[in-house]
C-alpha positions in Angstrom: 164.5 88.8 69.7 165.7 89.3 66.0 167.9 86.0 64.6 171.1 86.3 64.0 169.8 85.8 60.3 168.0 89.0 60.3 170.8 90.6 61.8 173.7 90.0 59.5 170.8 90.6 56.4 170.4 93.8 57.6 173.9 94.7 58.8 175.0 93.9 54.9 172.3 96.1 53.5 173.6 98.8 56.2 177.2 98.2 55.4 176.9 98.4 51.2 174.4 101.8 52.3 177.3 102.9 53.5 179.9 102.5 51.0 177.4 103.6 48.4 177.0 106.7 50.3 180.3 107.4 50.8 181.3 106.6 47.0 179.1 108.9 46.0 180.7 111.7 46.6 177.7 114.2 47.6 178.3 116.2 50.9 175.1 115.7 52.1 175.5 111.5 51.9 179.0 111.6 52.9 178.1 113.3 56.3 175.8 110.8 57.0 177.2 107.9 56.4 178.5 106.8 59.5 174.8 106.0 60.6 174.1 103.1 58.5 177.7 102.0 59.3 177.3 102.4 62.4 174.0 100.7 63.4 175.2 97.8 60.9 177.8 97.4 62.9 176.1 96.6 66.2 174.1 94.2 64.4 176.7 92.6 62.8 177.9 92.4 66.7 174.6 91.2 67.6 174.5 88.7 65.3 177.7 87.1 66.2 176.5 86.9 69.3 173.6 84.6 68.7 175.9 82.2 66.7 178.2 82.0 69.5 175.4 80.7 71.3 174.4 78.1 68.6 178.3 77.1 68.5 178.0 76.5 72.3 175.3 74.1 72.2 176.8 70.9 71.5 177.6 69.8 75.1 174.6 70.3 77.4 175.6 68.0 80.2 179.1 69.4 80.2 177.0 73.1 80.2 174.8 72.1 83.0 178.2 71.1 85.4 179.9 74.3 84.3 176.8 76.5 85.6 176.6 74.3 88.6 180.6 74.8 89.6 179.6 78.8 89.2 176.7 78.1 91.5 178.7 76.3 94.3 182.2 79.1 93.9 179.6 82.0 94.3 178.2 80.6 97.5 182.0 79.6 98.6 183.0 83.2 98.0 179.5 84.2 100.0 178.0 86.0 97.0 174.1 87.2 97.6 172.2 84.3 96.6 170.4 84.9 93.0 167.1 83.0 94.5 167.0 85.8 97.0 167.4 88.2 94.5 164.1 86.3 92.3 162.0 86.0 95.8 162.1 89.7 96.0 159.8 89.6 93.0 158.3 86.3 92.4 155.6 85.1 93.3 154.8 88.2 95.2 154.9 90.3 92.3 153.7 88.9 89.0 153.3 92.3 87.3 156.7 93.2 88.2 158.0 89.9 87.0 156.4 89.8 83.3 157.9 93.0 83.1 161.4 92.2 83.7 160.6 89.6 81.6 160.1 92.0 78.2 162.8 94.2 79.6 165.0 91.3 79.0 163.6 90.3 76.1 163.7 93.8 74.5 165.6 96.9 75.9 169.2 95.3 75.6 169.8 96.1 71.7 167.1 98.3 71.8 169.0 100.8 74.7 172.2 100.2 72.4 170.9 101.5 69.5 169.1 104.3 71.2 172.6 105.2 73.1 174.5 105.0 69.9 172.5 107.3 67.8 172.2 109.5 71.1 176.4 109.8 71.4 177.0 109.8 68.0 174.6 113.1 67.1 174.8 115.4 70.6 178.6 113.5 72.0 180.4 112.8 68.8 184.2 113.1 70.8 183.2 110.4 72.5 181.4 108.2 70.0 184.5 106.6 69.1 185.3 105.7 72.3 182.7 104.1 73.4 181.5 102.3 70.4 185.3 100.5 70.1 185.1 99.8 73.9 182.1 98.2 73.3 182.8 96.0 69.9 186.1 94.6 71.8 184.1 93.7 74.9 182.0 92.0 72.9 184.0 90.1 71.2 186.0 88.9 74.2 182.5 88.0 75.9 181.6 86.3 72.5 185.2 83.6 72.6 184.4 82.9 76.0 180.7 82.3 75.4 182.1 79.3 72.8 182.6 77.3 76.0 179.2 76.6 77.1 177.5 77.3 80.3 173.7 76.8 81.5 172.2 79.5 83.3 171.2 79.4 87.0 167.9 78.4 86.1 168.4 75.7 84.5 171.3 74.3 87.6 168.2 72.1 89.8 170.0 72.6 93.2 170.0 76.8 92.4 165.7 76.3 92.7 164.9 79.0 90.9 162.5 79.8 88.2 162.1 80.1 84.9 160.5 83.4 85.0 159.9 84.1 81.3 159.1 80.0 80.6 156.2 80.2 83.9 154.7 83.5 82.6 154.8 82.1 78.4 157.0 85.2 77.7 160.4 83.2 77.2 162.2 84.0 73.8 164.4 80.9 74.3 161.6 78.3 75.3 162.3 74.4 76.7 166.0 73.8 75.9 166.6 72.0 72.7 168.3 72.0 69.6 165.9 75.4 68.6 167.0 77.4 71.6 170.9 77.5 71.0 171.8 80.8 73.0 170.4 79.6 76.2 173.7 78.2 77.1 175.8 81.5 76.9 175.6 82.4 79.8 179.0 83.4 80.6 179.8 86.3 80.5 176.6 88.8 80.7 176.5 90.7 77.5 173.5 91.7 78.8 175.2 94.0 81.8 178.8 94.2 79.8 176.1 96.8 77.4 173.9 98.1 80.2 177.2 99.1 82.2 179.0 100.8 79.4 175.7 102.7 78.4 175.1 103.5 82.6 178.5 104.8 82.6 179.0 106.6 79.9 175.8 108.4 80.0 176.5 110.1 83.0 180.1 110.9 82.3 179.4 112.9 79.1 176.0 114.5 79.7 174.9 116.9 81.8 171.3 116.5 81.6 169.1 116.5 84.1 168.2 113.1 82.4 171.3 111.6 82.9 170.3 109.6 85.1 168.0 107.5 82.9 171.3 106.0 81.6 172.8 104.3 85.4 169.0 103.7 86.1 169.5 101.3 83.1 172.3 99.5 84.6 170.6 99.1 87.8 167.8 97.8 86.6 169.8 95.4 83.6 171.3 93.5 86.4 168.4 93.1 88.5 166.6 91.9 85.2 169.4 89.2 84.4 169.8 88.5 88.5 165.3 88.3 89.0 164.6 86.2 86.1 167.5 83.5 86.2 169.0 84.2 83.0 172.5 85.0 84.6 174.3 84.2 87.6 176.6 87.6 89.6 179.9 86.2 88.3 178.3 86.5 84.2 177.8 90.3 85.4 181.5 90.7 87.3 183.4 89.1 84.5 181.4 91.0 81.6 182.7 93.9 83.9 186.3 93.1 84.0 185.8 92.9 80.5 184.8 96.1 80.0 187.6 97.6 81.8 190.1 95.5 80.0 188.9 96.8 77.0 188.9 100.5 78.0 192.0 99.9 79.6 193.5 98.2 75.5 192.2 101.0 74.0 193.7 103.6 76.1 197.2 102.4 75.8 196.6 102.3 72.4 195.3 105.8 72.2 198.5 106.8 74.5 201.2 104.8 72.2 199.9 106.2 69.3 200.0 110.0 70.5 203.8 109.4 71.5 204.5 108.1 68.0 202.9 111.0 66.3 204.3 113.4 68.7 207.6 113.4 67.8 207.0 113.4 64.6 204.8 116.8 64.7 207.8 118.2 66.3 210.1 117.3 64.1 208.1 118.9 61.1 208.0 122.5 62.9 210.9 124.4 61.8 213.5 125.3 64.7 214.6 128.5 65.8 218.1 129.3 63.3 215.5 128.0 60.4 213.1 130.5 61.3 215.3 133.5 61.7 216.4 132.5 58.1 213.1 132.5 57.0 213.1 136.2 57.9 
């Protein structure tokens, strides 16, 4: 996984690309501008995301309760059990298992990045969209991650595995002072990205590959779910964060057409001015 250092490095390089492109004045670097702004962007997101988690880290004990409370609500409210969702795979599968592992580890900003450049170049009406939806989710996700929560595989009663840790594939390894993010669990960025990426996929496209994009969702969740990295609340508030913030921008989008409404009316001449125009 790239740290946070990395990330904002690259995001500024990105970011002054940008401007210098745009300053410059030349067609061709003014029209493609908006990638490196763009993609800095989302790493600048990315990278705020990994500090939230090293902000969250001062109170394990307090972390460990938290994730236990989750634990005992979801099994009150008669949630699926995440250990069932793990003994689907492990021990029975191993391959399966180191796979979900990297998938983890990898795809998330990878299948960002990939969905970014995709709706930006063949969906650009909806770029806009989809990549605000995404940035307020985020940072919503990113306040509430400041209040630290462990993970269900770190809560001993839960009896699940540390998948990525028993296979040597973790990115976070033994929880310490060196793994920071290990104790944002709450919410999932992991499915608050895969679910906006599922979704949006197969709204806009009509591809007979569309379905690649709610096969990612599916299989985000069962990633997050299989190798104890999130509990099913992480993924149903990072939901209800979503919509909240597609519902924000909407009304925003809806308030600001009724302001400029009026005022495109009112600049169109009316009837007695046009007939003494002529």
């Amino acid at each position: 996984m790239m740290p946070y250092q990395m990330a904002f490095w690259l995001c500024g390089v990105l970011i002054v690309l940008a401007a210098a492109m745009y300053l410059s004045g030349k067609p061709v670097l003014v029209r493609y501008m908006p990638f490196p702004r763009e993609l800095g962007t989302v790493l600048g997101l990315f990278g705020l995301w990994q500090v939230a988690g090293q902000l969250s880290v001062m109170k394990v004990d307090g972390a460990i309760s938290r994730g236990t409370w989750i634990w005992d609500t979801e099994r009150d409210l008669f949630l699926p059990s995440e250990h069932w969702i793990q003994h689907l795979f492990f021990p029975a599968h191993p391959t399966v298992v180191k796979f979900f592992n990297l998938y983890y580890a990898s795809m998330h900003f990878t299948c960002m990045i990939i969905f970014l450049i995709w709706l930006f170049v063949r969906h650009r009406e909806h770029y806009a969209r989809a990549r605000t939806t995404m940035a307020m989710a985020t940072a919503f996700a990113l306040a509430i991650q400041l209040i630290p929560v462990a993970p269900p595989r770190m809560i001993a009663k839960a009896h699940l595995v540390d998948t990525a840790l028993y296979f040597h594939q973790s990115v976070y390894g033994p929880m310490d002072a060196n793994s920071p993010d290990q104790l944002s669990a709450m919410p999932s960025v992991h499915v608050i990205w895969a679910v906006l990426v599922g979704w949006t996929v197969w709204r806009v496209s009509s591809s007979k590959w569309r379905w690649i994009g709610p096969l990612h969702t599916v299989l985000t969740i069962t990633v997050v779910l299989a190798t104890a990295n999130h509990y099913w609340a992480d993924g149903i508030v990072g939901v209800a964060l979503l919509l909240l913030s597609a519902g924000i921008q909407s009304g925003v989008r809806r308030g600001v057409g009724r302001i400029r409404t009026p005022r495109v009316a009112s600049a169109e001449p009316t009837e007695p001015e046009l007939a003494r125009s002529t």
